[in-house]
MDTraj code that builds the backbone (N, CA, C; nanometers):
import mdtraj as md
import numpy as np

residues = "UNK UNK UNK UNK UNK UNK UNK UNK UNK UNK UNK UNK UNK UNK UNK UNK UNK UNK UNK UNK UNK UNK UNK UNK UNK UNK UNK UNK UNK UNK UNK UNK UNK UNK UNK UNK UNK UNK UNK UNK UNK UNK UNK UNK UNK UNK UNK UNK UNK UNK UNK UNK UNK UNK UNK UNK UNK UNK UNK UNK UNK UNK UNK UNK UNK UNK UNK UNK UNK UNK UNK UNK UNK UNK UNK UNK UNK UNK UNK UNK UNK UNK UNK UNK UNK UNK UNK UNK UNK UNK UNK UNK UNK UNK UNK UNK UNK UNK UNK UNK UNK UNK UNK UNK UNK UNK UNK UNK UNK UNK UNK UNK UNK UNK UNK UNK UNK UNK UNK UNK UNK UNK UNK UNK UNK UNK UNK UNK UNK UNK UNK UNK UNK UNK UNK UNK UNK UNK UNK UNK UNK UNK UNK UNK UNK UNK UNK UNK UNK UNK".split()
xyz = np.array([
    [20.9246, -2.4430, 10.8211],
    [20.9106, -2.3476, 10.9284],
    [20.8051, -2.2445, 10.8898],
    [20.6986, -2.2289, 10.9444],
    [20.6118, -2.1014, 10.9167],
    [20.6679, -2.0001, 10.9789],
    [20.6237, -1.8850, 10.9059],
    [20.6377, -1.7516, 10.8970],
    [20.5487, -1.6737, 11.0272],
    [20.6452, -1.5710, 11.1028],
    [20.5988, -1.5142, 11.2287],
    [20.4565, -1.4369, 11.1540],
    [20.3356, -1.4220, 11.1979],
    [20.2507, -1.3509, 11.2379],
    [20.2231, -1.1838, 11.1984],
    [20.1923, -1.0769, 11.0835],
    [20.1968, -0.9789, 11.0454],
    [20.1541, -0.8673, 11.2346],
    [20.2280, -0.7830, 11.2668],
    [20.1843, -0.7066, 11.4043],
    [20.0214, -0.7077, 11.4211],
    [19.9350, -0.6660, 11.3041],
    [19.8364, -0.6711, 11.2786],
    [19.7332, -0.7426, 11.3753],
    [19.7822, -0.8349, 11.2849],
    [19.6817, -0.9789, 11.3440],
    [19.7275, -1.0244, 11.4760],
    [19.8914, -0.9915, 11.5084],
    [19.8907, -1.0127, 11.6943],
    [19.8159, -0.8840, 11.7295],
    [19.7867, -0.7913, 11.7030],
    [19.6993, -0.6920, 11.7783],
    [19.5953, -0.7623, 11.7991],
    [19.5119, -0.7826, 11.6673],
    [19.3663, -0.8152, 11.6764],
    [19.3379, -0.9366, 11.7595],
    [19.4530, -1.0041, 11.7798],
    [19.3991, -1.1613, 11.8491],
    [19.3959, -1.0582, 12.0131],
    [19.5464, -1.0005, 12.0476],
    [19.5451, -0.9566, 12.1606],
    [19.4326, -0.8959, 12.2129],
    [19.3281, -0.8055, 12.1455],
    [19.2599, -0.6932, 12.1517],
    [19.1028, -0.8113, 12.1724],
    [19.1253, -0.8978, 12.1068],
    [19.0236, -1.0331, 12.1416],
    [18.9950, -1.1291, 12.2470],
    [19.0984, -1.0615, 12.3234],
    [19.1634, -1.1578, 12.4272],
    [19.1939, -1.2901, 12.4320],
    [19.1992, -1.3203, 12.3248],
    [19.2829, -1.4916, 12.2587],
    [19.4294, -1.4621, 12.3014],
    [19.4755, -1.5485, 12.3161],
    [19.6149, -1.5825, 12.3889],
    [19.6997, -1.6759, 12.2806],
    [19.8248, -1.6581, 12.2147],
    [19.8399, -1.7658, 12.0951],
    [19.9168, -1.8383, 12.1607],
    [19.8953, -1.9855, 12.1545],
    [19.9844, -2.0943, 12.2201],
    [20.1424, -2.1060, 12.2082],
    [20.1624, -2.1539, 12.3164],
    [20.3148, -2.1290, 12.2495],
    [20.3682, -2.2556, 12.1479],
    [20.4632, -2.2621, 12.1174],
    [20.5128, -2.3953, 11.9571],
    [20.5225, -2.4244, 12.0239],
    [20.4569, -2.5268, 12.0312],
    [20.4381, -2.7009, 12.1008],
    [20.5933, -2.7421, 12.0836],
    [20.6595, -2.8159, 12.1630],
    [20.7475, -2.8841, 12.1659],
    [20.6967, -3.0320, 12.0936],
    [20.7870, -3.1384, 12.1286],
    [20.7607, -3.2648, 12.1327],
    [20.6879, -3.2832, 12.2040],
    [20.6485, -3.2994, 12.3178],
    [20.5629, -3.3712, 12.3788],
    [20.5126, -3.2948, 12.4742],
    [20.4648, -3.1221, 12.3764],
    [20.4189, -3.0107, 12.4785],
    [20.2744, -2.9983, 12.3986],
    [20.1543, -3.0130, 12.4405],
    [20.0541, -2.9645, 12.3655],
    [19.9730, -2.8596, 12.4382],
    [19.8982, -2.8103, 12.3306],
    [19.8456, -2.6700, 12.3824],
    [19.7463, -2.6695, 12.4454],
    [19.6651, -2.5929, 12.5517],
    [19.5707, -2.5853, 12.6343],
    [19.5478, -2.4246, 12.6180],
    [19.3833, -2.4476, 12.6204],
    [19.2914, -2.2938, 12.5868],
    [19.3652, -2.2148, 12.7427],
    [19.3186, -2.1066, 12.7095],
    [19.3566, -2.0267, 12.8707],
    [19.2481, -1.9878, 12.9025],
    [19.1569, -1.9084, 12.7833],
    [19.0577, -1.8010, 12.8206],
    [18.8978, -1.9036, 12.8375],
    [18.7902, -1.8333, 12.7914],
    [18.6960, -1.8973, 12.7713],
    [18.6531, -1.8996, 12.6321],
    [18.7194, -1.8045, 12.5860],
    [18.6483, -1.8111, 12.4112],
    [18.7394, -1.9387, 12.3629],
    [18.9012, -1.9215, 12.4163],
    [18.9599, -2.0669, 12.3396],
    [18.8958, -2.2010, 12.4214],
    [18.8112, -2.2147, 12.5172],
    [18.8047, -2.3438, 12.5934],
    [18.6309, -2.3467, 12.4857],
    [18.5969, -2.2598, 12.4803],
    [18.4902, -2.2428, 12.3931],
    [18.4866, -2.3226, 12.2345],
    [18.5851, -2.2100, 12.1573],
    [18.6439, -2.2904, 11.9970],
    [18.7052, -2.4115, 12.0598],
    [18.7639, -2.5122, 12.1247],
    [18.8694, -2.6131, 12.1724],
    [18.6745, -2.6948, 12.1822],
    [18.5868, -2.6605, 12.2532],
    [18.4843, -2.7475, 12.2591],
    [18.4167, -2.7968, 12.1261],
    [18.4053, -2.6632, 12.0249],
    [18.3499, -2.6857, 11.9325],
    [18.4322, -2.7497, 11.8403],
    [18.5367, -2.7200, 11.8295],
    [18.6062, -2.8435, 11.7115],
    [18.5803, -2.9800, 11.7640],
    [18.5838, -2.9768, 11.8985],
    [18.5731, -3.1166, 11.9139],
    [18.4562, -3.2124, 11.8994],
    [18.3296, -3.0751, 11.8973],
    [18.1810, -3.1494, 11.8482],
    [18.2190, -3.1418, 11.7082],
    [18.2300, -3.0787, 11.6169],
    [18.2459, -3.0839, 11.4812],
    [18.3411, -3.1859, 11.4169],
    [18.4421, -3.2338, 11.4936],
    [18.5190, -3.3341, 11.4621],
    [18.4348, -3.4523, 11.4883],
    [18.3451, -3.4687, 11.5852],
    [18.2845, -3.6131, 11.6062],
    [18.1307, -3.6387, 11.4819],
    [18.1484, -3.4582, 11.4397],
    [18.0409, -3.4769, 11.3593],
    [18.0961, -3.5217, 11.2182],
    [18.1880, -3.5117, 11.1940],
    [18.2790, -3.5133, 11.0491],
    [18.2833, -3.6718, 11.0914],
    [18.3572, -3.7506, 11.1880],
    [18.3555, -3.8746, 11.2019],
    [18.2159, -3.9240, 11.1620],
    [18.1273, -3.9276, 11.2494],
    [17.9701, -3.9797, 11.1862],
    [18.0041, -3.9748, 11.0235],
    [17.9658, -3.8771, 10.9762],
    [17.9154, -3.8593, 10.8163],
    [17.9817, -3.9547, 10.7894],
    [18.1490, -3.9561, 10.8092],
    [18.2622, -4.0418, 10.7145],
    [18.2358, -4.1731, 10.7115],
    [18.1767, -4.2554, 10.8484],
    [18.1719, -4.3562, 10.8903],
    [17.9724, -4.3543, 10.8170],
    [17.9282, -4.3107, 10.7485],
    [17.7983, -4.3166, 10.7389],
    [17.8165, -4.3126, 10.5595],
    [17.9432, -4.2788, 10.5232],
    [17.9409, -4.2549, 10.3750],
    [17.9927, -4.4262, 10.3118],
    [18.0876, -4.4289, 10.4213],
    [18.1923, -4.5880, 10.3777],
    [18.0849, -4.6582, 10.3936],
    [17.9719, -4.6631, 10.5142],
    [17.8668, -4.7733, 10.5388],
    [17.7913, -4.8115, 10.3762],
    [17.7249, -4.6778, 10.3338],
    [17.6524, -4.6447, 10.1894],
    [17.7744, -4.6920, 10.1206],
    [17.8687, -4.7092, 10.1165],
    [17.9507, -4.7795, 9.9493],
    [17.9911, -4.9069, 10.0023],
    [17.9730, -4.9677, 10.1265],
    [17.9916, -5.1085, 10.1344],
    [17.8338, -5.1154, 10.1031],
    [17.7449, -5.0802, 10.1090],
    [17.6136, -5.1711, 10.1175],
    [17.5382, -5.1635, 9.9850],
    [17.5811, -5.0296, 9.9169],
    [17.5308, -4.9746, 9.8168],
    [17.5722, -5.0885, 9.6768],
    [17.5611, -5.1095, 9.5263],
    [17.5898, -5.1526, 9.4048],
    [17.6978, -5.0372, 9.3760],
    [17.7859, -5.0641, 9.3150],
    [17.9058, -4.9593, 9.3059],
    [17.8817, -4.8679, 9.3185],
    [17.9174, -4.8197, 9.4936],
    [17.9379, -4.7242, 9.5731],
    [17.8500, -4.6011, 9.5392],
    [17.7176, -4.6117, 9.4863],
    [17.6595, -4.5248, 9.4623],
    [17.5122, -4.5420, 9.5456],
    [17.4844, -4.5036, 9.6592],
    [17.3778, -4.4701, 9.7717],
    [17.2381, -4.4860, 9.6953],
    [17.1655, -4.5909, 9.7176],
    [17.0185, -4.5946, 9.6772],
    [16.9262, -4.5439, 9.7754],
    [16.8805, -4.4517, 9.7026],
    [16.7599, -4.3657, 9.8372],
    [16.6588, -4.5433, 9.8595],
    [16.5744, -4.5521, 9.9860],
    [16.5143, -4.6292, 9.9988],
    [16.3829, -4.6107, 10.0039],
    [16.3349, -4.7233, 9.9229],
    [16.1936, -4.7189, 9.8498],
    [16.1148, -4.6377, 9.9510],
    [15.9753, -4.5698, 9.8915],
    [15.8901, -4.5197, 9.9906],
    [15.7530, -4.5845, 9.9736],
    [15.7102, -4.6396, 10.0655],
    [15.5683, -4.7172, 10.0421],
    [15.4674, -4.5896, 9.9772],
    [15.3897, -4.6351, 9.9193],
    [15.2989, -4.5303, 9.8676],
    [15.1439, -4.5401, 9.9505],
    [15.1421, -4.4159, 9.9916],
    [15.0556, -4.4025, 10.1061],
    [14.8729, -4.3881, 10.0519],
    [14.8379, -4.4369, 9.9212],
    [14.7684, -4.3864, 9.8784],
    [14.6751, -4.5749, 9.8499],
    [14.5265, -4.5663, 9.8860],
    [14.4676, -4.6690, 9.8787],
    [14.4705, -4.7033, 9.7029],
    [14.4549, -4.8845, 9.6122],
    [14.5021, -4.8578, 9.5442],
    [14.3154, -4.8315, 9.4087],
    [14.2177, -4.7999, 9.4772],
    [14.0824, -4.7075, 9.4647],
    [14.1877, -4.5700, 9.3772],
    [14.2504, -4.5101, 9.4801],
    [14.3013, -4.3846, 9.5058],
    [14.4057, -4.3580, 9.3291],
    [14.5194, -4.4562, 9.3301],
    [14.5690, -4.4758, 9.2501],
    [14.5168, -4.5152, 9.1068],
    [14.4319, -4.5490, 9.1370],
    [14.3314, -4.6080, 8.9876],
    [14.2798, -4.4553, 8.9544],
    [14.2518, -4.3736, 9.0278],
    [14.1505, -4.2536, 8.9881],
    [14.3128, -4.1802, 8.9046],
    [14.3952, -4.1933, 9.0112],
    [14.4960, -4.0948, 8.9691],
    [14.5891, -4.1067, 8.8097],
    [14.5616, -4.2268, 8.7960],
    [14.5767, -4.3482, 8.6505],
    [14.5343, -4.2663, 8.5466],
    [14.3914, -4.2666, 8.6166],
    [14.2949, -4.1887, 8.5142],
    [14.3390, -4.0507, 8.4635],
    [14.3756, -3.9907, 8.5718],
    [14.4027, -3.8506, 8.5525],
    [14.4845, -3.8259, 8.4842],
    [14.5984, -3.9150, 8.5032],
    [14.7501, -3.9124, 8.3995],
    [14.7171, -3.9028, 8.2982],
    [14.6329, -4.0202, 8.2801],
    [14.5989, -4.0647, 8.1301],
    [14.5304, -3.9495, 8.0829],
    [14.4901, -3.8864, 8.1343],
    [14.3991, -3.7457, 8.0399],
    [14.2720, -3.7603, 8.0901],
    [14.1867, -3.8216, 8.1792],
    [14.0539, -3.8641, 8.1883],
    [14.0003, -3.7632, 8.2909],
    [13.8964, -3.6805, 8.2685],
    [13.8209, -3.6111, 8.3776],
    [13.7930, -3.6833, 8.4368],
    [13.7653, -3.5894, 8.5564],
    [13.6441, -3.6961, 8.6869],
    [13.5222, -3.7738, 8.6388],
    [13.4846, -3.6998, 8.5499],
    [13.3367, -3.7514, 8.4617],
    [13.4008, -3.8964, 8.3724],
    [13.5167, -3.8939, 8.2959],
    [13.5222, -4.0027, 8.2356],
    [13.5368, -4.1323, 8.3158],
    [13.6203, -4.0886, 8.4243],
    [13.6830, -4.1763, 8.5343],
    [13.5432, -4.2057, 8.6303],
    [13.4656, -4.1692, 8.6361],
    [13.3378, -4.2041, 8.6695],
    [13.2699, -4.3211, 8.6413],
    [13.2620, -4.2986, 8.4884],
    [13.1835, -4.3878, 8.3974],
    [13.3058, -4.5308, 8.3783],
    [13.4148, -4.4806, 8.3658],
    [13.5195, -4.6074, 8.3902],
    [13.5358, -4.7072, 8.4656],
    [13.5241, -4.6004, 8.6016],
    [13.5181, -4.7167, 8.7012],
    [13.3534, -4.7871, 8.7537],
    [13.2575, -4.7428, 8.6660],
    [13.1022, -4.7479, 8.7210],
    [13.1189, -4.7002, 8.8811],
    [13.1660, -4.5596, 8.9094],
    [13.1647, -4.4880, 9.0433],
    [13.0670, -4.3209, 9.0551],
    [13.0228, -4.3323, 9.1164],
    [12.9384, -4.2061, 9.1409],
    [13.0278, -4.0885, 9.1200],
    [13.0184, -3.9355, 9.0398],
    [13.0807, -3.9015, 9.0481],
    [13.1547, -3.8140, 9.1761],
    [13.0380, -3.8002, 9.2627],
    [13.1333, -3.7086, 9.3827],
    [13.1923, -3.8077, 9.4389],
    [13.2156, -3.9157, 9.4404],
    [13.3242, -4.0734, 9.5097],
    [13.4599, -4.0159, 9.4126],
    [13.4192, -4.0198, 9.3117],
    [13.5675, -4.0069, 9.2482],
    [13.6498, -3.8576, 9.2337],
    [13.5573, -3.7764, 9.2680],
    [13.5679, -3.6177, 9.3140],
    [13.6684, -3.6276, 9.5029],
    [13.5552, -3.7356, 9.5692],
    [13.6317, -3.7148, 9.7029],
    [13.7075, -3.8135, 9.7474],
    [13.7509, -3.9570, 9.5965],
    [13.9153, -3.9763, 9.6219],
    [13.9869, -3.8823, 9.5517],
    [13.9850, -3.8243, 9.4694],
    [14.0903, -3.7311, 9.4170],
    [14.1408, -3.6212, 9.5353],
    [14.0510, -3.5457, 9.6018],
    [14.0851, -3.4757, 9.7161],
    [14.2085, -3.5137, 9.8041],
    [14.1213, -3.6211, 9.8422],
    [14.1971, -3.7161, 9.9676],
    [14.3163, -3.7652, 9.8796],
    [14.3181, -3.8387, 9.7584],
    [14.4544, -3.8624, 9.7170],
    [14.5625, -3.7555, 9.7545],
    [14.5305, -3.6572, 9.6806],
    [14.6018, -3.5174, 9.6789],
    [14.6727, -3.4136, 9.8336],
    [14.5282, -3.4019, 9.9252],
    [14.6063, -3.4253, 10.0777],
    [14.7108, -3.5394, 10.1203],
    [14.6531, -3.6693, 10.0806],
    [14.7762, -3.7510, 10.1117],
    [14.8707, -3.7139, 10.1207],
    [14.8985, -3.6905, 9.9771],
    [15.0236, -3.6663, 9.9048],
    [15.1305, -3.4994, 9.9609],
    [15.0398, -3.4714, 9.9915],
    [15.0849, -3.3199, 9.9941],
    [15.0678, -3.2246, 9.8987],
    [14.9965, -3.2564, 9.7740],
    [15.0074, -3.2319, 9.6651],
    [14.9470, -3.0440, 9.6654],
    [14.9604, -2.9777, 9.5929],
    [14.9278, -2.8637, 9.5354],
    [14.8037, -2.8645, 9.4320],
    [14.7485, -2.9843, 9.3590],
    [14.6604, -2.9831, 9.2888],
    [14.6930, -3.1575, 9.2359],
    [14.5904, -3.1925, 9.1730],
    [14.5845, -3.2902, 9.0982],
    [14.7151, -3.3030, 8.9802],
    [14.7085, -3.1964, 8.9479],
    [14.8203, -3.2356, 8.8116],
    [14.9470, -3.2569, 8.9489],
    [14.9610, -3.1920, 9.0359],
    [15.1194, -3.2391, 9.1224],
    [15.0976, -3.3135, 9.1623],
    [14.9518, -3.4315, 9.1997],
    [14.9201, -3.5514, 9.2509],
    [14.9960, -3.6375, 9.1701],
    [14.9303, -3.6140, 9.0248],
    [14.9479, -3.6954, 8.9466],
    [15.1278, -3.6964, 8.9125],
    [15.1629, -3.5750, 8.9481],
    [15.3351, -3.6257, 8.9193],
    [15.4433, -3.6916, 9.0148],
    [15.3720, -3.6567, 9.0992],
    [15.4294, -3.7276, 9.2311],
    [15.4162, -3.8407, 9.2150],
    [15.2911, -3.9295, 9.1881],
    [15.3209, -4.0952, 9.1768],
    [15.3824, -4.0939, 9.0816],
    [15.3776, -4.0645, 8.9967],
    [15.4259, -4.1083, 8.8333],
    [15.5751, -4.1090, 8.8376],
    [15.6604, -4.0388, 8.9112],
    [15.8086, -3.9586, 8.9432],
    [15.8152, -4.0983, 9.0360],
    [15.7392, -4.1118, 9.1413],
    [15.8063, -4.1925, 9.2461],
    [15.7720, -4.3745, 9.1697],
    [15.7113, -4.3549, 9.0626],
    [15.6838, -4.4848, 9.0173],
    [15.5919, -4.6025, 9.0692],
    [15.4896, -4.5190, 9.1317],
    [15.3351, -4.5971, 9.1642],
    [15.2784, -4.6422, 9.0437],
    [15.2830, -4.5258, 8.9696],
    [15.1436, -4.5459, 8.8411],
    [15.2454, -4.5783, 8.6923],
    [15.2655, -4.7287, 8.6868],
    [15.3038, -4.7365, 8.5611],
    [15.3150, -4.6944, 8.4383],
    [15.4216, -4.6514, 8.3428],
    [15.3563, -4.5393, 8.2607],
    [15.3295, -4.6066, 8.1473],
    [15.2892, -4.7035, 8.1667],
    [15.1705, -4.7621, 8.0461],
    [15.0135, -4.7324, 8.0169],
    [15.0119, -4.6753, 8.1929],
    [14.9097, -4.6646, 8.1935],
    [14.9177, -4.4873, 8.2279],
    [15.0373, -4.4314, 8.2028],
    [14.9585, -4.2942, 8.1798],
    [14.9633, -4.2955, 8.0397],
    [15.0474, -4.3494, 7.9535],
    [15.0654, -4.3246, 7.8105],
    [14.9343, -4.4036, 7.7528],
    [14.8256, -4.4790, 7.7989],
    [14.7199, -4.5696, 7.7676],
    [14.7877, -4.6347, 7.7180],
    [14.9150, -4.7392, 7.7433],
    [14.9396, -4.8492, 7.7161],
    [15.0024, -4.8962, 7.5557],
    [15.0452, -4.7892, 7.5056],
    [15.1454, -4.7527, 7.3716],
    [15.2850, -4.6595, 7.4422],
    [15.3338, -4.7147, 7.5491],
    [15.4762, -4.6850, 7.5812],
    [15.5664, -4.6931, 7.5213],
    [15.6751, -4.6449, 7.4969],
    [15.7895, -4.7397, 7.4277],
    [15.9096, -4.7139, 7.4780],
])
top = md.Topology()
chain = top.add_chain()
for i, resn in enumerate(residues, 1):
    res = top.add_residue(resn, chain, resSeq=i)
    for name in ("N", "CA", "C"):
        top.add_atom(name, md.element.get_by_symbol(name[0]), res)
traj = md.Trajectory(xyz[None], top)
């Protein structure tokens, strides 16, 4: 049996103009009166269909998932793979000038894929170019470590 209500808080509901339902019988259920309860009575009921989704979106991810643990899904890498070779370079430690002579490329070509890599990406600079593939696993890290990985 719960406990009646401190005067208090029947003031403050009264003074709110909330109305408290009366104890449901058996087969008496409650109905809002005002507009603020037909109001809260709407919104639980969007928030309840939103709690359903997620639940039904979490069980989906642990039936489909390797023990029940959600694999984000791959992201194609938006970057030509010209683009990725320069950025190789960069990992690896190589200026524009070395990466020049590496790839036998002019150097403002390898100046204006690095740019364009980097807009791609969203990047903040070359060094966040370069961590962004490397993190998302474009640029093998054999080839940022020059190929003494371990």
């Amino acid at each position: 049996m719960t406990e009646p209500l401190p005067p208090v808080v029947l003031t403050r509901i009264s003074r709110a103009g909330m109305v408290l339902p009366p104890t449901p019988g058996p087969a008496q259920s409650w109905q809002p009166r005002t507009a603020a309860e037909r109001h809260l009575q709407g919104e639980v009921f969007r928030l309840d269909r939103v709690r359903r989704v997620l639940l039904g979106e979490v069980d989906r991810l642990r039936r489909t998932s390797p023990g029940g643990v959600a694999q984000p899904a791959p992201v194609r890498c938006p970057l030509t793979p010209k683009q990725l070779d320069i950025l190789a370079g960069a990992a690896a430690g190589e200026t524009s000038e070395d990466t020049s002579r590496r790839l036998l490329m002019p150097f403002n070509t390898v100046k204006t894929h690095r740019q364009r890599a980097v807009r791609k990406l969203g990047a903040r600079g070359i060094t966040h170019a370069v961590a962004i593939v490397v993190a998302a696993g474009w640029i093998p890290r054999e080839r940022v470590t020059g190929g003494d990985a371990s």
